[in-house]
C-alpha positions as CSV (number, residue, x, y, z in Angstrom):
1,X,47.2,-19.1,-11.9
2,X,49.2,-19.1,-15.2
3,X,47.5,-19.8,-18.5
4,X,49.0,-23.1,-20.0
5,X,49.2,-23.8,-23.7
6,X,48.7,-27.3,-24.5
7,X,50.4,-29.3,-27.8
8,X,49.6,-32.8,-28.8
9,X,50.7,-34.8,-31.3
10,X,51.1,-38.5,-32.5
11,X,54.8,-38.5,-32.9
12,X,57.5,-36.3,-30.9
13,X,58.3,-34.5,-34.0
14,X,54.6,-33.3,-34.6
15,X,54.6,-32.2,-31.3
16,X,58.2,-30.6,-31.4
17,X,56.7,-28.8,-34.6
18,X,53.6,-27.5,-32.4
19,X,55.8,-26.4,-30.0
20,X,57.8,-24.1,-31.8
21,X,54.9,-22.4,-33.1
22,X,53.8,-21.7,-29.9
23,X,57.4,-20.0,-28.7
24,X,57.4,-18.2,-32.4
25,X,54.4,-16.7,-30.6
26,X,56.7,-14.9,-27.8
27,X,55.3,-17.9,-25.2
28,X,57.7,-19.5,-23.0
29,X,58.5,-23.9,-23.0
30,X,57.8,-25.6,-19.6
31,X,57.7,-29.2,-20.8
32,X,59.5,-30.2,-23.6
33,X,57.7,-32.9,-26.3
34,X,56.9,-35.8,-23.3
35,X,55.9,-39.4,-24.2
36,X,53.0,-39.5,-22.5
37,X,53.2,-43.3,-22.6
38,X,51.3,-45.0,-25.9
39,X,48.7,-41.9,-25.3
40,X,51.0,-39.8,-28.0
41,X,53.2,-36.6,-26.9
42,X,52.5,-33.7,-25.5
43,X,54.1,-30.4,-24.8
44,X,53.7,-27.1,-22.8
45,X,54.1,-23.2,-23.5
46,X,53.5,-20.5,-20.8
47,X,52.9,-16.8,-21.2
48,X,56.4,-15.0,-20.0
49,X,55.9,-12.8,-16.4
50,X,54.6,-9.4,-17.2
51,X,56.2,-7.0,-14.8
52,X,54.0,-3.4,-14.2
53,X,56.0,-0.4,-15.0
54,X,56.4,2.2,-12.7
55,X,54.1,4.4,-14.9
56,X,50.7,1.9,-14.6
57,X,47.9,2.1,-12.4
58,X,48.4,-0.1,-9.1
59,X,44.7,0.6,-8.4
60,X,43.0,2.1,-5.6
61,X,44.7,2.1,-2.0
62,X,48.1,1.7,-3.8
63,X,50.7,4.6,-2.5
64,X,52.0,6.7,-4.6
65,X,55.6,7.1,-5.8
């Protein structure tokens, strides 16, 4: 499960705003500012896929290189 990061605003500019805070952050958009139908706007940041390096610990049982 991916951790979500949630904006809401009033307007689609507020929200827009929030949102590039969030990607300033090194986070990555999923859902652009969305009217989320007379309920205001919201928008959606992810964190970006961390691959492991050949170098980290794969834990116990993994085989070695």
């Amino acid at each position: 499960m991916a951790l979500r990061f949630t904006v809401q605003g009033d307007t689609e500019a507020e929200t827009a705003e929030g949102l590039r805070m969030l990607l300033s952050l090194g986070l990555e958009r999923r859902l652009p500012p969305t009217d989320m139908i007379s309920n205001g706007w919201m928008a959606r940041a992810v964190l970006p896929p961390v691959t492991p390096t050949p170098t980290e610990d794969r834990g116990p049982g993994a085989p070695s290189e």
